[in-house]
Backbone of each chain as ProteinMPNN parsed JSONL, in Angstrom:
{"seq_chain_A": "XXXXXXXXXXXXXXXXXXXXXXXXXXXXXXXXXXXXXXXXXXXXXXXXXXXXXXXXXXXXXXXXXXXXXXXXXXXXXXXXXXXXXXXX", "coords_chain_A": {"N_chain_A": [[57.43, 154.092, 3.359], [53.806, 154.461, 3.569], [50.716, 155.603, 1.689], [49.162, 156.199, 3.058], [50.594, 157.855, 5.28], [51.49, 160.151, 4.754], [51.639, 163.513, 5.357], [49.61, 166.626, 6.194], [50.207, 169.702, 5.643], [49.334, 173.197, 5.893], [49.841, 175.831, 4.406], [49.988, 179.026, 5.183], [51.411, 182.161, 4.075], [52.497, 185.366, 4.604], [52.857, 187.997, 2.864], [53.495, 190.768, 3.256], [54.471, 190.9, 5.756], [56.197, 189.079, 5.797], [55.874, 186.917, 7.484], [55.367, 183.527, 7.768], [53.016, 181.037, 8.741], [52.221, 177.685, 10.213], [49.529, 174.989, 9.349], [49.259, 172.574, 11.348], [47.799, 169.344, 10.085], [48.138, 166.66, 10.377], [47.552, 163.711, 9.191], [44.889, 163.312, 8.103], [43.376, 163.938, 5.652], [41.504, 165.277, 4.117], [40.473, 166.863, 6.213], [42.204, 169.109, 5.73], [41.811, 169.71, 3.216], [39.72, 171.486, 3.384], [40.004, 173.184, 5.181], [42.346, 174.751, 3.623], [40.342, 175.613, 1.451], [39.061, 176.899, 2.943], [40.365, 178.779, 4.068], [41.168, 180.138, 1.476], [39.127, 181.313, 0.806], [38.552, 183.23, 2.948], [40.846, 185.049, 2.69], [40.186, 186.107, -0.331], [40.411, 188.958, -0.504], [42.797, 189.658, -0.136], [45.659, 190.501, -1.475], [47.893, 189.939, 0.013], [48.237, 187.033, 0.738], [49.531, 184.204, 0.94], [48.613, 181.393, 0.307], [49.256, 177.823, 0.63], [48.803, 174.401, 0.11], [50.799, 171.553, 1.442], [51.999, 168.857, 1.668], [53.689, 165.916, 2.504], [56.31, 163.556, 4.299], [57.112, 164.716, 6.526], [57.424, 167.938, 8.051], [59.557, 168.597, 8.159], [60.749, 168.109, 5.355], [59.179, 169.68, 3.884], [59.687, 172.039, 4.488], [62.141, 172.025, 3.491], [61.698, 171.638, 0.802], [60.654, 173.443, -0.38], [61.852, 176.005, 1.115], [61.596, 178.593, 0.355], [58.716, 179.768, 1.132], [59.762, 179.697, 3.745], [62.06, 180.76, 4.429], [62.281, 183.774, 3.44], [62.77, 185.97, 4.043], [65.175, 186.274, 5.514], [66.599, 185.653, 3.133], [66.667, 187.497, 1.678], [67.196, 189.355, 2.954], [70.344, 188.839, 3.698], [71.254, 189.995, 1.638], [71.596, 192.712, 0.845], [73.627, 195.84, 1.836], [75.23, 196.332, 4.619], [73.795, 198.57, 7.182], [71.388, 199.468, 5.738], [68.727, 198.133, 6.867], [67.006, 199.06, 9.278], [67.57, 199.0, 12.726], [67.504, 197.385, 15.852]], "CA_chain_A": [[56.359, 155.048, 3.61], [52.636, 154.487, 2.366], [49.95, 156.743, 1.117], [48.394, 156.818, 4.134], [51.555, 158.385, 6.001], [52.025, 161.356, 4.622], [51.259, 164.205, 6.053], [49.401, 167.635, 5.541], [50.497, 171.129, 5.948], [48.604, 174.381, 5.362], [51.271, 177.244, 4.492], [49.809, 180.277, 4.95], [52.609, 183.091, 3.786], [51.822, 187.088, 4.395], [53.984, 189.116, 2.029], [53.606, 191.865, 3.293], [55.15, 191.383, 6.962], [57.101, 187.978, 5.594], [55.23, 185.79, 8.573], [54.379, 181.997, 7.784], [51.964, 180.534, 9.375], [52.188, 176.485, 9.374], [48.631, 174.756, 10.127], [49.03, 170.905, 10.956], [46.402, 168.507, 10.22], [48.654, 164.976, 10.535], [47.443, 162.283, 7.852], [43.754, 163.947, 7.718], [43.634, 165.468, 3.658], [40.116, 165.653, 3.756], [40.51, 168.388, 6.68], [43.041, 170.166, 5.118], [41.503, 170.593, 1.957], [38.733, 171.708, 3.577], [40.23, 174.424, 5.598], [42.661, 175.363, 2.532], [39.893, 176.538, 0.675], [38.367, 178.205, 3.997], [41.386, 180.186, 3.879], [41.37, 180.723, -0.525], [38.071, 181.942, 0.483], [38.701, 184.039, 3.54], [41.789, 186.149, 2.052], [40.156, 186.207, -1.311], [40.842, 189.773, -1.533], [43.824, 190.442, 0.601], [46.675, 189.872, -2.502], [49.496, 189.706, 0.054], [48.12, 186.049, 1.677], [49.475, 183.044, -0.058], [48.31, 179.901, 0.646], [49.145, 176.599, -0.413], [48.638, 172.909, 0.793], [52.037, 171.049, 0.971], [52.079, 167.617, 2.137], [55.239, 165.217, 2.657], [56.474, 162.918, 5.354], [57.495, 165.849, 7.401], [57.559, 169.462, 8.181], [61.207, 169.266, 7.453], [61.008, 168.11, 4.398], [58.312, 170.572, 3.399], [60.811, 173.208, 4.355], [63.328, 171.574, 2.168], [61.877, 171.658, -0.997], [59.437, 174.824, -0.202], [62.297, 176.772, 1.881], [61.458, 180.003, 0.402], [58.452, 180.544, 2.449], [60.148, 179.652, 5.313], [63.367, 181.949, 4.468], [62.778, 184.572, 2.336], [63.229, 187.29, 4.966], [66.711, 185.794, 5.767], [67.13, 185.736, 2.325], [66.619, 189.238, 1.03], [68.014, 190.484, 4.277], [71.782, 188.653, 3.609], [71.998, 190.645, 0.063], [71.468, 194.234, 1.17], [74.431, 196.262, 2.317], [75.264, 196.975, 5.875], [73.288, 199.882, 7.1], [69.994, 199.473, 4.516], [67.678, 197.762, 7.476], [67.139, 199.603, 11.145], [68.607, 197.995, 13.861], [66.613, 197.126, 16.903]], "C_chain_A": [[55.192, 154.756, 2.678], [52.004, 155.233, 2.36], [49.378, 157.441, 2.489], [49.67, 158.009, 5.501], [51.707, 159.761, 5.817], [50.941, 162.137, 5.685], [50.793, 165.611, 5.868], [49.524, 168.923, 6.098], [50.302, 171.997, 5.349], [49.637, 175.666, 5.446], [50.613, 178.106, 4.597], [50.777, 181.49, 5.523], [51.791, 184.453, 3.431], [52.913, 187.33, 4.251], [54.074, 190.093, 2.536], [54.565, 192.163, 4.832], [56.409, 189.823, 7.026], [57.047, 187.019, 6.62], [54.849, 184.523, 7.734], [53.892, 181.682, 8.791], [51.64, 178.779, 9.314], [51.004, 175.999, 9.999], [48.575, 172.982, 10.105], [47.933, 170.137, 10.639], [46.811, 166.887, 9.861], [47.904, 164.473, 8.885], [45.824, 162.809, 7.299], [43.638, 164.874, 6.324], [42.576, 165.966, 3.596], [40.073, 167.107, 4.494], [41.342, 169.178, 5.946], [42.723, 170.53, 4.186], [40.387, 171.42, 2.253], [39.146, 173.226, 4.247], [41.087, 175.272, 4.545], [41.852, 176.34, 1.646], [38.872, 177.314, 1.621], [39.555, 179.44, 3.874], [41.561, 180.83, 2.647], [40.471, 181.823, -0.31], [38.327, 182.967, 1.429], [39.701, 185.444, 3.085], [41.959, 186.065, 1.052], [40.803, 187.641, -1.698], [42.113, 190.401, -0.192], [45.188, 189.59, -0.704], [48.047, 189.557, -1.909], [49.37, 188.41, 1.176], [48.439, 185.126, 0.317], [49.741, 181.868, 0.587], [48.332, 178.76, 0.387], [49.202, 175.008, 0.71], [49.807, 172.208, 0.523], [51.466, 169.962, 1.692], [53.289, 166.413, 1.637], [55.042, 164.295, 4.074], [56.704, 163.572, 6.61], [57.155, 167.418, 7.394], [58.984, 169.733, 7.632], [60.96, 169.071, 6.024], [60.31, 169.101, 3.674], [58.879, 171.774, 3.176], [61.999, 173.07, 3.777], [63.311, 172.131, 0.809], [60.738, 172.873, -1.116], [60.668, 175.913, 0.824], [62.25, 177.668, 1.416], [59.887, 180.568, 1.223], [58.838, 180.554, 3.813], [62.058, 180.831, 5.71], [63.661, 183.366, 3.993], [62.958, 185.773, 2.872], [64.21, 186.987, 5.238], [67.384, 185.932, 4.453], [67.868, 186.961, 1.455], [68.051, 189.877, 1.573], [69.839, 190.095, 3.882], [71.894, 189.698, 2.473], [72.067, 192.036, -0.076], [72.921, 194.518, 2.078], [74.171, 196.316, 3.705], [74.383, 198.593, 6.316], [71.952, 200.13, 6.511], [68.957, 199.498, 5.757], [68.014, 198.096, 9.018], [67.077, 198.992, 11.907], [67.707, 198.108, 14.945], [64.971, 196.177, 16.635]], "O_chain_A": [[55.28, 154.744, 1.45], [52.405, 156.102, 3.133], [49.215, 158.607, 2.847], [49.241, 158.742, 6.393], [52.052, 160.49, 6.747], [50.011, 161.763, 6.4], [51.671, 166.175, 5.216], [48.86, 169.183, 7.102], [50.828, 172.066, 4.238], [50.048, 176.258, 6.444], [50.319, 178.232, 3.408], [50.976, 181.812, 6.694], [50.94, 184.695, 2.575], [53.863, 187.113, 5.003], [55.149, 190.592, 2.205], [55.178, 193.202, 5.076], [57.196, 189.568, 7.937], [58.012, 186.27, 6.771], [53.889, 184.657, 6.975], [54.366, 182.075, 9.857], [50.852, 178.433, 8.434], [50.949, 176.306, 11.19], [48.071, 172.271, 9.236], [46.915, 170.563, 11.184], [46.09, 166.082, 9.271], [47.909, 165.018, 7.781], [45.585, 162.689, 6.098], [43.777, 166.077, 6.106], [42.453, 167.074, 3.075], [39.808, 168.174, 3.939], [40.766, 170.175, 5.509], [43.099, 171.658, 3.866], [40.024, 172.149, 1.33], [38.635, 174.268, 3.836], [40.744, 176.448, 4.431], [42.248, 177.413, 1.191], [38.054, 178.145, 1.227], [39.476, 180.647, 3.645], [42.044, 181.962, 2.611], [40.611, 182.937, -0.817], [38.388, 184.018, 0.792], [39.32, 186.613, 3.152], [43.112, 185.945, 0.637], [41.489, 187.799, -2.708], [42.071, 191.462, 0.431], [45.483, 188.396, -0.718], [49.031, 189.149, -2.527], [50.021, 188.428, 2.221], [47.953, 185.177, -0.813], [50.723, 181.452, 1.203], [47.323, 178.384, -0.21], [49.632, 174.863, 1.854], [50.048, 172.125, -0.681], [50.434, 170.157, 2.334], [53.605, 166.198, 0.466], [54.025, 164.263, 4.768], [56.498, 162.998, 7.679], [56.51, 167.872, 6.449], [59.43, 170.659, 6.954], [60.981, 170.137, 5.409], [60.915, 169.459, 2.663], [58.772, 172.477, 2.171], [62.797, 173.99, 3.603], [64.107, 172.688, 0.053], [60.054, 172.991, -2.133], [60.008, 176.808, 1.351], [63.145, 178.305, 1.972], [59.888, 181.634, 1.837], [58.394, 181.206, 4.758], [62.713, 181.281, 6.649], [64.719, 183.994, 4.046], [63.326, 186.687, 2.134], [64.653, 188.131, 5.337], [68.567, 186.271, 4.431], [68.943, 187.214, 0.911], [69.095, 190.407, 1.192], [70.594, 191.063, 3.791], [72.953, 190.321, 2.55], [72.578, 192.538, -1.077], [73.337, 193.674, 2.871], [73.0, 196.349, 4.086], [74.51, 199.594, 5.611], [71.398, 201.159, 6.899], [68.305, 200.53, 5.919], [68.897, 197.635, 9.741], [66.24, 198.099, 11.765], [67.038, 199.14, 14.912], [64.215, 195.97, 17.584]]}, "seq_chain_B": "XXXXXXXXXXXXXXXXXXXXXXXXXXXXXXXXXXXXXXXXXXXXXXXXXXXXXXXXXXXXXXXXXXXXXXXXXXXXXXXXXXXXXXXXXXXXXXXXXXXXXXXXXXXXXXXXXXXXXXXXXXXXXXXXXX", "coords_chain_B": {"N_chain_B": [[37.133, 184.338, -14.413], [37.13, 183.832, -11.904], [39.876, 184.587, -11.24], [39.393, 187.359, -11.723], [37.814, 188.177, -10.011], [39.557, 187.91, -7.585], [41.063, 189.579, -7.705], [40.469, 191.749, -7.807], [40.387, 195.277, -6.944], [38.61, 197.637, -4.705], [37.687, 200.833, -5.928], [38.835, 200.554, -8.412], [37.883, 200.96, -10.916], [36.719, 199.182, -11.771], [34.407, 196.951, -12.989], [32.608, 194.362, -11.989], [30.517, 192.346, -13.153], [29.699, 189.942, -12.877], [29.511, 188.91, -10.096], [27.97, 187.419, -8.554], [28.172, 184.942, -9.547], [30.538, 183.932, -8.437], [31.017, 182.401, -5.494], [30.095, 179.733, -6.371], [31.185, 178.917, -8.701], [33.698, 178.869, -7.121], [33.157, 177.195, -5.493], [32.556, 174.525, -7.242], [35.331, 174.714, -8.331], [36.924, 173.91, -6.235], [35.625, 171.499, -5.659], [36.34, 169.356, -7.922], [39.463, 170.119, -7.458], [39.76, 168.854, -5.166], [39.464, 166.113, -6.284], [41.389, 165.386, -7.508], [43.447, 164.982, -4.879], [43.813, 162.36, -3.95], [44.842, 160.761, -6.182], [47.31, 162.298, -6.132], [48.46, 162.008, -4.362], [49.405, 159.422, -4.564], [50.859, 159.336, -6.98], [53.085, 160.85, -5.665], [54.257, 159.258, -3.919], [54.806, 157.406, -5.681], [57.086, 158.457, -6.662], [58.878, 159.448, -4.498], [59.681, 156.403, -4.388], [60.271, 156.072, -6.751], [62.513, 157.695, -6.06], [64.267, 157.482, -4.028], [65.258, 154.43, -5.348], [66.814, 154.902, -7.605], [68.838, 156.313, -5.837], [69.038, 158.731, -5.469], [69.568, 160.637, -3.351], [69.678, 163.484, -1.029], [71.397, 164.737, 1.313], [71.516, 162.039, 2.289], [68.369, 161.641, 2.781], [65.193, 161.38, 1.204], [63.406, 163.849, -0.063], [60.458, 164.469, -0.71], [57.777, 166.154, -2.205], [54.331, 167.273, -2.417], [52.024, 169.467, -3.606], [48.371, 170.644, -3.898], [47.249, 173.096, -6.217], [46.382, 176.345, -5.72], [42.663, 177.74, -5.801], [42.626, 179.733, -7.421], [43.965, 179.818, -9.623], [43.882, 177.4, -10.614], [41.037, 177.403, -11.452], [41.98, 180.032, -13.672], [43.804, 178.221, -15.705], [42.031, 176.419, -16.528], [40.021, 177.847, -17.418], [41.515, 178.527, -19.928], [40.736, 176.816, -22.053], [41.097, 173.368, -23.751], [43.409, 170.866, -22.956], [46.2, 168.172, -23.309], [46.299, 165.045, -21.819], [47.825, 164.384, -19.572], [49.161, 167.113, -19.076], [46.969, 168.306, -18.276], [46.572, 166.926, -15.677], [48.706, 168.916, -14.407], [47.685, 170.667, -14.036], [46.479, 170.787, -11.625], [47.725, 170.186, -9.339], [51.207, 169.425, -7.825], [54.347, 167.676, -7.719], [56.868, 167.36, -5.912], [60.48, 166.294, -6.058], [63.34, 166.409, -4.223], [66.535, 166.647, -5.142], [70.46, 166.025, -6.278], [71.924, 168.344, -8.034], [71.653, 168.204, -11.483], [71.287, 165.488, -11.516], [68.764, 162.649, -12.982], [66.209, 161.341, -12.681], [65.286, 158.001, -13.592], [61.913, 157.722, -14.185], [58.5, 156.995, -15.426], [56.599, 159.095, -15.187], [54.409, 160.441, -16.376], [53.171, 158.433, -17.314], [52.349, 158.03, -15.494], [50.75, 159.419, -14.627], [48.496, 159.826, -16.417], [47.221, 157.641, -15.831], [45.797, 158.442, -13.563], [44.411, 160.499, -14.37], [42.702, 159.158, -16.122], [41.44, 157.503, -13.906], [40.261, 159.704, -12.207], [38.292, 160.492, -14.112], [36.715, 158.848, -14.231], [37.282, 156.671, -15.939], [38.682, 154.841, -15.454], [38.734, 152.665, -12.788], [39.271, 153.66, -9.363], [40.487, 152.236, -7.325], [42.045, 150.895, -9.207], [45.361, 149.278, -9.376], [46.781, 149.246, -11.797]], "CA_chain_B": [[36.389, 184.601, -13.16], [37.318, 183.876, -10.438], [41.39, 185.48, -11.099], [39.322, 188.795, -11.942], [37.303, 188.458, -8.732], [39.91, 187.693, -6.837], [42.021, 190.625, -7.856], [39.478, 193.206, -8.099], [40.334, 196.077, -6.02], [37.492, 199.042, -4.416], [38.291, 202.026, -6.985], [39.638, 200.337, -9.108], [37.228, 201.252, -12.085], [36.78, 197.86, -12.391], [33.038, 196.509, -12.489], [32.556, 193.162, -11.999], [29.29, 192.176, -13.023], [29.434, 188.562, -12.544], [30.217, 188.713, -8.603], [27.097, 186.318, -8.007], [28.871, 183.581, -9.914], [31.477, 183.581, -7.64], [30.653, 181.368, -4.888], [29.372, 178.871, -7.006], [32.785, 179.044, -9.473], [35.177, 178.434, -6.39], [32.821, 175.01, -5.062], [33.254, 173.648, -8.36], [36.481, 173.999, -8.789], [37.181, 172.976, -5.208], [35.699, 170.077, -5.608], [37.371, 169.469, -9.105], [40.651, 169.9, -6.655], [39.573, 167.706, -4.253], [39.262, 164.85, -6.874], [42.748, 165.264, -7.738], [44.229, 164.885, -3.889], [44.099, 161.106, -3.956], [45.989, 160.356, -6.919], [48.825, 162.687, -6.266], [49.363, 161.221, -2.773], [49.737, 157.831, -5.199], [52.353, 159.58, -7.721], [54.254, 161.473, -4.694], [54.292, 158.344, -3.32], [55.676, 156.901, -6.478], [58.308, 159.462, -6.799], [59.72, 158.925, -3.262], [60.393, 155.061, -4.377], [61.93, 156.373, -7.868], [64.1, 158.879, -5.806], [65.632, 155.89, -3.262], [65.837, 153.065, -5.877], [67.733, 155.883, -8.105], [69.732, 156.824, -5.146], [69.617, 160.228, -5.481], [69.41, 160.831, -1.522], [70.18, 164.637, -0.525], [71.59, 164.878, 2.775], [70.867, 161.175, 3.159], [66.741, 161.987, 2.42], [64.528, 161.376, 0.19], [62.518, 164.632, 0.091], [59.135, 164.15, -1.586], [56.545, 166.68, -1.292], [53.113, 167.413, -3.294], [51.056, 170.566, -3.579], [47.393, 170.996, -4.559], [47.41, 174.648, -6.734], [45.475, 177.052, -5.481], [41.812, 177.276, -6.408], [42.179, 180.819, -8.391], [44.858, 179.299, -10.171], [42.984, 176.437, -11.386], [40.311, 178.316, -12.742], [42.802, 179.982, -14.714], [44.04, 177.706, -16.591], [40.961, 175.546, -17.252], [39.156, 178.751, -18.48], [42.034, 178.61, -21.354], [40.745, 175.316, -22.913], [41.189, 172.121, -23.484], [44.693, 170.443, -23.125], [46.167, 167.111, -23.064], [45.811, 164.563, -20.238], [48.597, 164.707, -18.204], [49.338, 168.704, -18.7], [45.845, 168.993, -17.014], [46.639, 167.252, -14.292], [49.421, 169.378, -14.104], [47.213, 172.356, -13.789], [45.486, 170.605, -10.406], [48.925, 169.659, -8.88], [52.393, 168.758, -8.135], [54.885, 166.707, -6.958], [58.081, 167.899, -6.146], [61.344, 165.981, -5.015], [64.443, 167.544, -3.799], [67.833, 165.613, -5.985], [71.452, 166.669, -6.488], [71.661, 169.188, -9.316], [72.111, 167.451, -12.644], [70.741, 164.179, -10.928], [68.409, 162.506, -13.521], [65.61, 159.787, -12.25], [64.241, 157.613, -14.638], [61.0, 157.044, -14.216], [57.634, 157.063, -16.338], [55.672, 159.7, -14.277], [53.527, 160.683, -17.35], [52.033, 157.693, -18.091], [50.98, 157.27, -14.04], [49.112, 160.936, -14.458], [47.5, 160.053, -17.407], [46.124, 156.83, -15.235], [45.506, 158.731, -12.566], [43.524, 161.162, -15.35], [41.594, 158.446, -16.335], [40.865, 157.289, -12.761], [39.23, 160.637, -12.101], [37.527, 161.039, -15.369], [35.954, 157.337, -14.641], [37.447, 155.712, -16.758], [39.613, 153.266, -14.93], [38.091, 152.393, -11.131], [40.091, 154.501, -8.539], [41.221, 151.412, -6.874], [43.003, 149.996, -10.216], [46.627, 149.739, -9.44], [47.494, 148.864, -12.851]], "C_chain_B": [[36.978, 184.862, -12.257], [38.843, 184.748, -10.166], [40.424, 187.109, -11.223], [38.41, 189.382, -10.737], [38.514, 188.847, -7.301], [41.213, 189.243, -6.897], [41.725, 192.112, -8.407], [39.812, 194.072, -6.684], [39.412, 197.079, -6.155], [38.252, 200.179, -5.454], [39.055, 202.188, -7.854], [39.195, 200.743, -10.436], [36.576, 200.224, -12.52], [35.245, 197.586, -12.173], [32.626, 195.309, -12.635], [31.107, 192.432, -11.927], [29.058, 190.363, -12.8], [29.709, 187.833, -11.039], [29.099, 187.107, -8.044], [27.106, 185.196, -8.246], [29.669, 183.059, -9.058], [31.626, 182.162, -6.928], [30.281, 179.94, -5.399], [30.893, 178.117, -7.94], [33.577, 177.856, -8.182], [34.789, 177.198, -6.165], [33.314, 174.621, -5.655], [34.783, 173.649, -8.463], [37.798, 173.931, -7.278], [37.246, 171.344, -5.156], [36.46, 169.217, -6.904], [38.749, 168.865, -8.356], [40.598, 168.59, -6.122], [39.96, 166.082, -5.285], [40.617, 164.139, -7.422], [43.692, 165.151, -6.204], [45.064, 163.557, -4.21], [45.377, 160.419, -5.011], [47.013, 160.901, -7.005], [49.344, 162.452, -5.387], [50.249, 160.05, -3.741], [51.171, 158.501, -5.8], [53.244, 160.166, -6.673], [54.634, 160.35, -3.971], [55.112, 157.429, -4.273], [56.972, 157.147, -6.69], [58.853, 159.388, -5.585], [60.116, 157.18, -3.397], [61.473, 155.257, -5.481], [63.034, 156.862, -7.448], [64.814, 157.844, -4.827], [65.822, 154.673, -4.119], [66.793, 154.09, -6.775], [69.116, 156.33, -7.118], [70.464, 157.953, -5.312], [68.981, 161.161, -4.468], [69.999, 162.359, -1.557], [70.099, 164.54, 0.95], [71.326, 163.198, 3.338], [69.35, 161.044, 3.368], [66.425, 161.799, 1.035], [63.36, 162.341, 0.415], [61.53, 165.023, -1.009], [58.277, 165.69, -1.019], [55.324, 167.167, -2.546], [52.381, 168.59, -2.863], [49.832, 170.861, -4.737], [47.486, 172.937, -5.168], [46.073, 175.42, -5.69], [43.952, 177.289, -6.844], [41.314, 178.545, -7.974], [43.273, 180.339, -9.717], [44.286, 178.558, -11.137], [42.123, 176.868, -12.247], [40.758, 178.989, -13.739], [42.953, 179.662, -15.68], [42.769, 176.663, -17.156], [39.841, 176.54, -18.152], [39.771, 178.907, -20.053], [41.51, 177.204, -22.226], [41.129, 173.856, -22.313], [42.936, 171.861, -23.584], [44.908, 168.886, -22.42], [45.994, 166.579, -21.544], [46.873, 164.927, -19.223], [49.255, 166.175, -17.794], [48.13, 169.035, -18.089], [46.029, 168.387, -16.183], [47.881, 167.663, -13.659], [48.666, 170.826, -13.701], [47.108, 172.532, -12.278], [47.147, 170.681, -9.503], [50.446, 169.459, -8.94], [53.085, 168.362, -7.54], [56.282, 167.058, -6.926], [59.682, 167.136, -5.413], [62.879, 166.824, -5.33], [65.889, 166.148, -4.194], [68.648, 166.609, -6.076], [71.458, 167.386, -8.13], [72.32, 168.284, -10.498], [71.368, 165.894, -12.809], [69.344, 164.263, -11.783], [67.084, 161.129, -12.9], [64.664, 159.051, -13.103], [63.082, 156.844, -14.515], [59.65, 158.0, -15.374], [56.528, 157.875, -15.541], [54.385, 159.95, -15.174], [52.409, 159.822, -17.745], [51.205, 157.297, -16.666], [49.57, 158.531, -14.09], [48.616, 160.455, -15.321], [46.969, 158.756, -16.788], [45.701, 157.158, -14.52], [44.348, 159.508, -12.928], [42.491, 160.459, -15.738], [40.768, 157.848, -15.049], [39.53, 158.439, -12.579], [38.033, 161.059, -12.762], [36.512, 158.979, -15.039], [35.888, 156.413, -15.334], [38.148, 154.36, -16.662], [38.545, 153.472, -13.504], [39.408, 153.383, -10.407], [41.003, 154.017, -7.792], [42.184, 150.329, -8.269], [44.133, 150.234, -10.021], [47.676, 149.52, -10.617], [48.012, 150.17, -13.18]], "O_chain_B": [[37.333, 185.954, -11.813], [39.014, 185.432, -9.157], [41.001, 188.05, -10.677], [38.244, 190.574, -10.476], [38.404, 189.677, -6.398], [42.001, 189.608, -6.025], [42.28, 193.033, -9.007], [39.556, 193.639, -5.561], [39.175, 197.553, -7.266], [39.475, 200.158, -5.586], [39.737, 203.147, -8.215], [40.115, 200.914, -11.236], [35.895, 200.26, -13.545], [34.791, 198.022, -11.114], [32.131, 195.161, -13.752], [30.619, 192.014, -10.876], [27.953, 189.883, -12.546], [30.008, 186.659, -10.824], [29.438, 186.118, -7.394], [26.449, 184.343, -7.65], [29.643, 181.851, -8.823], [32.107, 181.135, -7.406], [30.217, 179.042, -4.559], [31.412, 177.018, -7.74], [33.872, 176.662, -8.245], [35.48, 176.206, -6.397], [34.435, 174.184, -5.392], [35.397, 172.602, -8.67], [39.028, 173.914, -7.308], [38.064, 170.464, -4.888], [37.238, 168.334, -6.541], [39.153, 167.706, -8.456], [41.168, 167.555, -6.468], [40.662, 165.163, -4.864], [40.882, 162.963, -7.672], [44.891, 165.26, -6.459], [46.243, 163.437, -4.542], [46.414, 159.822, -4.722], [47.869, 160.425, -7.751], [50.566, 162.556, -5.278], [51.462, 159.857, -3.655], [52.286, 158.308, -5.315], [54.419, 159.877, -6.9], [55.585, 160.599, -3.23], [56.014, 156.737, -3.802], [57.854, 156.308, -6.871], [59.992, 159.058, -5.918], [60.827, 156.7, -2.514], [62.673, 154.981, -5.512], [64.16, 156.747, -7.933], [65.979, 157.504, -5.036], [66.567, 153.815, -3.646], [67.939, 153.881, -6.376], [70.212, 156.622, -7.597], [71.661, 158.24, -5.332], [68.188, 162.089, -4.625], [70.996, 162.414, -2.276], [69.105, 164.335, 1.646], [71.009, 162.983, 4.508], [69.05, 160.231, 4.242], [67.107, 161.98, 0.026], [62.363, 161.905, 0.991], [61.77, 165.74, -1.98], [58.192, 166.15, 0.12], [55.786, 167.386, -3.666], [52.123, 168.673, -1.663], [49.999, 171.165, -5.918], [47.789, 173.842, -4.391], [45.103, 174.901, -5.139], [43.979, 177.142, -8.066], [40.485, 178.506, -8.883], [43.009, 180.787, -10.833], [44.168, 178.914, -12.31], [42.225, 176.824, -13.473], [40.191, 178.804, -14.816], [42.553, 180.274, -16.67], [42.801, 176.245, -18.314], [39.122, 176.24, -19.106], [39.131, 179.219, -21.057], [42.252, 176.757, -23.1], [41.343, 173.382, -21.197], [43.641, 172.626, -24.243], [44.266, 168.409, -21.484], [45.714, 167.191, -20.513], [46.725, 165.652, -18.239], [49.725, 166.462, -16.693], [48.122, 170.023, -17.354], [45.694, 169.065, -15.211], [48.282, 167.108, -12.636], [49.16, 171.81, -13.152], [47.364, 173.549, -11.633], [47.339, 171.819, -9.074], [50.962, 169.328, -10.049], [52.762, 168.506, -6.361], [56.887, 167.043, -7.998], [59.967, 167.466, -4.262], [63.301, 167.521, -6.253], [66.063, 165.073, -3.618], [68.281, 167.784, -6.034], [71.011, 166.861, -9.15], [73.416, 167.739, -10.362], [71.014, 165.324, -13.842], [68.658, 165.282, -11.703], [67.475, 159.964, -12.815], [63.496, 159.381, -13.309], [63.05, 155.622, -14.662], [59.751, 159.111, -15.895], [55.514, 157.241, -15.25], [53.302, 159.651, -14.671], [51.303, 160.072, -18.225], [50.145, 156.691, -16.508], [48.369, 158.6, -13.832], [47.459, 160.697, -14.976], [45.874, 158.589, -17.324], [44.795, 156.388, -14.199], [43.343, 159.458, -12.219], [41.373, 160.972, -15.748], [39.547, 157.72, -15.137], [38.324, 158.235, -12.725], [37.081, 161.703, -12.322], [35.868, 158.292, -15.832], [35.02, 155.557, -15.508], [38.207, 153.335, -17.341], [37.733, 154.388, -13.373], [40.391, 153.714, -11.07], [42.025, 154.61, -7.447], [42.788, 149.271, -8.093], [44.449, 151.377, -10.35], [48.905, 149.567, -10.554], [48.765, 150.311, -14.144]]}, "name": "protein", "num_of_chains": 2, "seq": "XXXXXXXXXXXXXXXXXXXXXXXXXXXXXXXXXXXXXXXXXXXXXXXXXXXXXXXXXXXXXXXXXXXXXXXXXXXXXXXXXXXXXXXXXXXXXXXXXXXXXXXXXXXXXXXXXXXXXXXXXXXXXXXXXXXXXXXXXXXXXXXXXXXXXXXXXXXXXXXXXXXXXXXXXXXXXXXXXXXXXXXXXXXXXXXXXXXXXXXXXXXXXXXXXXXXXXXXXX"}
């Protein structure tokens, strides 16, 4: 794999309803940094948007070594008793 | 700045008289960011050869991945001072691979940021692969 391969992915993670959001932009960094900080700047003041630029060979792998925004509602949810979270 | 802009809430008491800096703040240390992409493709790129000649494969993978910080972040820490070379370009970035717990890979990552530090700073050419 060379430099030029990788690949860039825009996380944007809302805390507050535990949605990711993944935004591709293939081998292009220049776009991605570019919309990254359209988005720093857009949900400057919303504190429950977090945004970060990952880039890897994949999406999987991104969710490898970053799988807490991609789980952390699965996560929570296993450690709570039966009964805690309403059904439907 | 920019952390006390960015985390200024309406009624909060808070009065933020430097709001007209703002805009101006985040470019800079956008572009700042920006200057740091290139060379951490190079070290994430390094670090995916240390992690397969090491052979410390998870699942059969070598999972590399790099993240620019966010830009309120950055400001942050560069408003605290000065600090050595390769802990600042730890401020901009990072490089993260995914190894079996305990799993050790020996390579010299430190001394590629601090060329990669001097790249940016102009002090080496950008294309030097020494």
């Amino acid at each position: 794999m060379t430099l030029r391969d990788i690949e860039h992915y825009l996380v944007v993670h809302d805390m507050a309803n535990g949605r990711t959001e993944v935004r591709r932009f293939g081998t292009d960094y220049e776009a991605a940094q570019s919309a990254y900080a359209d988005v720093e700047w857009e949900t400057r003041e919303d504190a429950n948007i977090d945004a970060v630029l990952l880039s890897a060979d994949s999406l999987e792998t991104v969710k490898r070594t970053h799988s807490s925004y991609f789980e952390r509602r699965q996560r929570f949810e296993h450690l709570l008793p039966p009964g805690i979270l309403p059904t439907g | 700045m920019l952390r006390g802009f960015f985390t200024w809430e309406p009624g909060s008491g808070v009065i933020f008289e430097r709001v007209g800096e703002v805009p101006r703040a985040f470019a800079a240390v956008s572009w700042w960011r920006s200057q740091h992409a290139e060379p951490l493709s190079k070290t994430a790129t390094s670090l995916r050869y240390h992690v397969a000649r090491a052979e410390a494969l998870v699942d059969g993978r070598v999972d590399v991945t790099q993240r620019l910080k966010r830009t309120v972040t950055i400001g942050d820490k560069l408003s605290r001072g000065s600090v050595a070379a390769n802990a600042y370009y730890g401020l901009m970035s990072r490089a993260f691979a995914l190894v079996e717990r305990g799993r050790e890979i020996p390579v010299d990552l430190a001394t590629e940021l601090q060329l990669a530090h001097a790249r940016i700073r102009g002090v080496l050419p950008m294309d030097d692969a020494s």
